[in-house]
C-alpha positions as CSV (number, residue, x, y, z in Angstrom):
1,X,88.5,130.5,113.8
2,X,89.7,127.0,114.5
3,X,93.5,126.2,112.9
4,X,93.3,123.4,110.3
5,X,97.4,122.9,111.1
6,X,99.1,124.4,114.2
7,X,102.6,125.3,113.3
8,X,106.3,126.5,114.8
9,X,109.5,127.3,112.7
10,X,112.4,129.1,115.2
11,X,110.6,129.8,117.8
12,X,107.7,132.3,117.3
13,X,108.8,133.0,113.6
14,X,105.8,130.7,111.6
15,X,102.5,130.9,112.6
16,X,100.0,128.9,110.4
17,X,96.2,129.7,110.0
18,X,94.0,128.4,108.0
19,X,90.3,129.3,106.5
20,X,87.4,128.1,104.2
21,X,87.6,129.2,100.7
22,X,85.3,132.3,101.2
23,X,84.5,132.6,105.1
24,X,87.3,132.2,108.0
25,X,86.4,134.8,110.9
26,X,88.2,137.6,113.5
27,X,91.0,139.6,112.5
28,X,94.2,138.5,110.1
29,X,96.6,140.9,108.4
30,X,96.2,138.7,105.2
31,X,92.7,138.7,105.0
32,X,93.7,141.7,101.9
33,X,96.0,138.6,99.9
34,X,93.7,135.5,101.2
35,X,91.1,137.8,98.8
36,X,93.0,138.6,96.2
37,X,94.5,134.6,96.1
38,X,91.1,133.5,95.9
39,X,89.0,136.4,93.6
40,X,92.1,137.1,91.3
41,X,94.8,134.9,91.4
42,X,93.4,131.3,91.6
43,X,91.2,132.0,88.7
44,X,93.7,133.7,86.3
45,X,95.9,130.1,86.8
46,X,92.8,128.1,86.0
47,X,92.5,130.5,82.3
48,X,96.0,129.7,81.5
49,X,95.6,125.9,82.2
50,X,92.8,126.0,80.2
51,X,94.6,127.8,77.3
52,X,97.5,126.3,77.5
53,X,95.6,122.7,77.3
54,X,93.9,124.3,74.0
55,X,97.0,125.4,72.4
56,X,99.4,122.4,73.1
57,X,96.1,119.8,71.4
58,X,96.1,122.0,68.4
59,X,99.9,122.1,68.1
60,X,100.6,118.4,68.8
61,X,98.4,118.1,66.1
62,X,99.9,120.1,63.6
63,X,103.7,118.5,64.5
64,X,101.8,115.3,63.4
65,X,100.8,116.0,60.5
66,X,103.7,117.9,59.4
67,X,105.6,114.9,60.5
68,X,103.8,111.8,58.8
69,X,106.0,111.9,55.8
70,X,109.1,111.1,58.1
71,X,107.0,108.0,59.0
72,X,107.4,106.6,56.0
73,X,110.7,105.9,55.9
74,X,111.6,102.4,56.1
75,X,115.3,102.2,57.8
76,X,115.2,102.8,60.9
77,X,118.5,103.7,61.5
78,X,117.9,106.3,59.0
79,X,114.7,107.2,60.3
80,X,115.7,107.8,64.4
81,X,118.0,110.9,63.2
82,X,115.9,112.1,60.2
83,X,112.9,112.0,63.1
84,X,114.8,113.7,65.8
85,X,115.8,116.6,63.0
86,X,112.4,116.8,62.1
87,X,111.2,117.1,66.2
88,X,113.7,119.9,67.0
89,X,112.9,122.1,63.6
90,X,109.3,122.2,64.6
91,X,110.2,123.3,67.9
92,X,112.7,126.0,66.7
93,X,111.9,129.8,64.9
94,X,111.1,131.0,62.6
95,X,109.1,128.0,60.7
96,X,108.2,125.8,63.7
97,X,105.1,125.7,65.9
98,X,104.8,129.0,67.6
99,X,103.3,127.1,70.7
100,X,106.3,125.3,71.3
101,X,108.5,128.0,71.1
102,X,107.5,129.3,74.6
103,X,106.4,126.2,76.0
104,X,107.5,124.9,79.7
105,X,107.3,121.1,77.5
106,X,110.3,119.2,78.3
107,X,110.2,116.5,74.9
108,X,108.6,116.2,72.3
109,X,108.7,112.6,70.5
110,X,107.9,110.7,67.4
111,X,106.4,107.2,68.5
112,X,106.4,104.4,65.7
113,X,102.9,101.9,65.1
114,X,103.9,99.6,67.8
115,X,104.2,102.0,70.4
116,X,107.6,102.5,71.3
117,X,110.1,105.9,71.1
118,X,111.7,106.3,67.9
119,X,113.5,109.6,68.8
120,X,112.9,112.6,71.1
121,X,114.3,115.8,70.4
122,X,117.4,116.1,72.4
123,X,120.1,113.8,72.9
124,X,121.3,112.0,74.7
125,X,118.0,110.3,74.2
126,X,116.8,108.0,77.0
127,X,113.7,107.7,75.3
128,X,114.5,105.8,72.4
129,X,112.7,102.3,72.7
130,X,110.9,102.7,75.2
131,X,107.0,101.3,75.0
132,X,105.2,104.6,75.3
133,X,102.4,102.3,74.4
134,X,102.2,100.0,76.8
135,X,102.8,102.5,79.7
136,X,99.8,104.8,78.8
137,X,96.4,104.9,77.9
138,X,96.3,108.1,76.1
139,X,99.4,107.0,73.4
140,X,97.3,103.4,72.8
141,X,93.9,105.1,72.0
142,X,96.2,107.5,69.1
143,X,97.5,104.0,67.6
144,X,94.5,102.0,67.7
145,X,91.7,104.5,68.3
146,X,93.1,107.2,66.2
147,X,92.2,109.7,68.8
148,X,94.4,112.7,70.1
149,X,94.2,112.8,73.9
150,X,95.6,114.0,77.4
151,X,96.8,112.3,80.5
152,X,99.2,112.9,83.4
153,X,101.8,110.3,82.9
154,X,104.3,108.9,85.4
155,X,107.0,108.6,84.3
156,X,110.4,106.1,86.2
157,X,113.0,107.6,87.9
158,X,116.1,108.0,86.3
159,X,118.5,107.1,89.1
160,X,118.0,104.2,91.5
161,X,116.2,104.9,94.6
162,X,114.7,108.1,93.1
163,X,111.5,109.7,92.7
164,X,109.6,109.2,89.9
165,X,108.2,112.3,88.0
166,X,105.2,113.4,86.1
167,X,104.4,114.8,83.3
168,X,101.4,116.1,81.1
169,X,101.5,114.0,78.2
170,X,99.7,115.7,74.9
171,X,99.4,113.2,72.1
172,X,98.0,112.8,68.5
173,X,98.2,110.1,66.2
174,X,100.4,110.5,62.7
175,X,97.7,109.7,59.9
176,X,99.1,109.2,56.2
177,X,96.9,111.1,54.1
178,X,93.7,111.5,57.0
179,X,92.9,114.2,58.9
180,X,93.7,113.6,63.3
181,X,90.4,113.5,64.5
182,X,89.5,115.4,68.3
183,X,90.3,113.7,71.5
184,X,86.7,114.2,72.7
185,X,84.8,112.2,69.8
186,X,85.6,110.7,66.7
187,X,83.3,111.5,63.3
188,X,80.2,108.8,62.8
189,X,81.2,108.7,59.4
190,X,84.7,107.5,60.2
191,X,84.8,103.4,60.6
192,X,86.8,101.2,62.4
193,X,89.2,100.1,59.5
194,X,89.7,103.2,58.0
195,X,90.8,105.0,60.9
196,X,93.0,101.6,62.2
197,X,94.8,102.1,58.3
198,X,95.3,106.0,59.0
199,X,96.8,105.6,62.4
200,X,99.6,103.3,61.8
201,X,102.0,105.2,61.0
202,X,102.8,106.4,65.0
203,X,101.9,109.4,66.9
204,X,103.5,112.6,68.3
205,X,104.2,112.9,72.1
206,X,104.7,116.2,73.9
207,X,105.2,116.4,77.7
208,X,105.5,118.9,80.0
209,X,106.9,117.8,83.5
210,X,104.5,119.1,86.8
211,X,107.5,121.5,87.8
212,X,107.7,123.0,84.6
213,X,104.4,123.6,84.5
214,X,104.3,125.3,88.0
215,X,107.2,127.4,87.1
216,X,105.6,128.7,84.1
217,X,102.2,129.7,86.2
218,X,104.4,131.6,88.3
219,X,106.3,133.3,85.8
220,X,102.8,134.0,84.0
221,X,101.2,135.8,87.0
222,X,104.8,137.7,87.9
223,X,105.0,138.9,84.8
224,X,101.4,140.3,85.0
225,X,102.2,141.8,88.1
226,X,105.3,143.3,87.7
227,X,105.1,146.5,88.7
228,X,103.3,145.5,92.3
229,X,106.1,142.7,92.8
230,X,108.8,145.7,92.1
231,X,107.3,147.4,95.0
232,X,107.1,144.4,97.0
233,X,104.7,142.3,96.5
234,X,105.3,138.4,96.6
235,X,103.5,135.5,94.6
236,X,104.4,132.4,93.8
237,X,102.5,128.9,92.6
238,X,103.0,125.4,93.3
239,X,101.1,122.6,92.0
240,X,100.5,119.0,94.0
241,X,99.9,115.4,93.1
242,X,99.0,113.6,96.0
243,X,101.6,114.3,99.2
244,X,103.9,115.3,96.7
245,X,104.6,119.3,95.9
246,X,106.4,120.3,92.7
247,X,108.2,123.9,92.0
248,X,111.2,125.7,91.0
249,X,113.1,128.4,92.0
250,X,110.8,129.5,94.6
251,X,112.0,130.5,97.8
252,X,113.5,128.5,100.1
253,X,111.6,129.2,103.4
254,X,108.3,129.2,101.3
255,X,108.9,125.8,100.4
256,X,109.3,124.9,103.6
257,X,105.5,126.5,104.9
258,X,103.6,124.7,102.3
259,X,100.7,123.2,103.5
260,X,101.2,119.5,103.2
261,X,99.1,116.5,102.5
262,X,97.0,116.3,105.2
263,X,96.3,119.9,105.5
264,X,94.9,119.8,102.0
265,X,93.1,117.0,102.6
266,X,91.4,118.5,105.4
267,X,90.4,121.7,103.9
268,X,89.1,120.1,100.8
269,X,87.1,117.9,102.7
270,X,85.5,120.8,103.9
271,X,85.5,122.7,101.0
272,X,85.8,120.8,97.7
273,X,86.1,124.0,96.0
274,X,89.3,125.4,97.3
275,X,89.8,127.1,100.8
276,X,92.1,129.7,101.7
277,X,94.3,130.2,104.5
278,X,97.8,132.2,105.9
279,X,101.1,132.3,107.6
280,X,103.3,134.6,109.3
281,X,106.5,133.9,108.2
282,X,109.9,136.1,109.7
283,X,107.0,138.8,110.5
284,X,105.5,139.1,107.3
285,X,101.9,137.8,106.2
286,X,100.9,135.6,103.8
287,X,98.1,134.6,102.6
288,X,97.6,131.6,100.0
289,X,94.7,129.4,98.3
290,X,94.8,125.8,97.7
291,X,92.6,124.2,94.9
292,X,92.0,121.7,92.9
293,X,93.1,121.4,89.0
294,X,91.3,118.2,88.0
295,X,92.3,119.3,84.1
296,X,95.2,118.4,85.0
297,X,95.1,114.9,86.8
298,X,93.6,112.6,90.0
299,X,94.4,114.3,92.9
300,X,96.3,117.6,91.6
301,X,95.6,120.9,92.5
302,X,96.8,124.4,92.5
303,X,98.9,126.3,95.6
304,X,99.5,130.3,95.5
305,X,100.9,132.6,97.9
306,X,100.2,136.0,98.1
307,X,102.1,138.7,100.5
308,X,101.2,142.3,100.3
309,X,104.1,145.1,100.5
């Protein structure tokens, strides 16, 4: 089987393999997790992107329209800490949106008709002002479209010199009095003006940062595998955007065996799909899948690792 990437860490510590997505050939002691990475695992992280999409469109959706009254007030320095009241209760038990209560969603913001942040729901609040509408596509079709949508964001680094980060953006428009239409089509009976009048008000924001988000997949298939990971077992997920790799509180030496950039490119290229591949890291094998999550964004995908007891 050729190597896609060739690798040492401390002398004969690392070694680095990898395979197709479904073939590879001769022996390898993680031909058991390469398996289970690609028949079990991937898949189960593609469901709960998928239902996690579902539930956050439906519930951005309801903190709009349970929040279009707050639109209407008129002061704005009345309106900013009304608003960011109003944000945090529908995030909070028992009478808030049971999505949010779980969710790995880092804000959740009221945006006013011109596009720009009236309040989040924290402070301090960095957000405040800024033109939401003018940086993405998704928040400009809610105000003059009146269509809920999705898009991977980018958002600024905070600190000079930094990186920037990224962040699923879920978005609805705030209606007064009309019903948010779908993000995939809006009704033929609906025209122009009318939805233009019932957009105006703003729309509600909710983002959930690519770490967060790969944190929460790992803590999702954990949690379903428990018992196995009390006996040993180790699995953890990562997700990508480009060369860049985002996780949290994975370990250390993991994070440092991830296949990078190139590595993905080149098993994509030869298998669009996904491929499979596995180290031997300090003795032990792993074995891990990479694929892509194009729900998500351009050029993101999925990373899990799987070692047996």
């Amino acid at each position: 089987m050729r190597a896609l990437l060739p690798a040492t860490l401390t002398g004969s510590a690392l070694v680095l393999v990898s395979g197709i997505l479904g073939g590879g050939c001769g022996p390898s002691d993680a031909k058991q997790a390469r398996a289970k990475v690609r028949e079990t695992h991937i898949p189960r992280v593609m469901d709960v992107i998928r239902e996690d999409f579902q539930r956050h469109r439906e519930a951005v959706r309801e903190a709009a329209n349970r929040l279009k009254r707050g639109f209407a007030v008129g002061d704005r320095a009345k309106l900013t800490p009304q608003m960011r009241s109003a944000l945090k209760a529908v995030r909070r038990p028992p009478k808030g949106i049971a999505t949010f209560f779980s969710s790995p969603m880092s804000f959740l913001a009221a945006i006013d008709a011109d596009g720009r942040v009236i309040a989040r729901d924290a402070e301090p609040d960095r957000m405040a002002g800024k033109d939401f509408g003018a940086r993405y596509e998704v928040v400009r079709n809610a105000l003059k479209r009146g269509r809920a949508g999705y898009q991977l964001g980018e958002f600024p680094a905070v600190e000079k010199g930094g990186q920037s980060s990224f962040s699923m953006l879920f978005v609805a428009p705030v209606r007064d009095g009309a019903r948010v239409t779908s993000d995939r089509k809006t009704p033929a009976t609906e025209n122009a003006q009318a939805t233009r009048q019932a957009v105006a008000a703003g729309a509600v924001v909710a983002g959930i940062p690519l770490w967060r988000m790969a944190q929460r997949l790992s803590r999702q298939l954990r949690a379903e595998n428990v018992d196995a990971i009390g006996k040993g077992l180790v699995l953890w997920v990562y997700l990508y955007k480009g060369a860049r790799v985002f996780h949290f509180d994975t370990p250390p030496e993991l994070d440092a065996v991830v296949p990078n950039a190139a590595t993905r490119r080149k098993g994509l290229a030869k298998s669009p799909h996904g491929f499979t591949g596995q180290i031997q890291l300090f003795g032990r094998w792993y074995g891990y899948g990479v694929t892509p999550a194009p729900r998500i964004g351009k050029d993101v995908g999925v990373i899990v690792f799987r070692a047996d007891p």
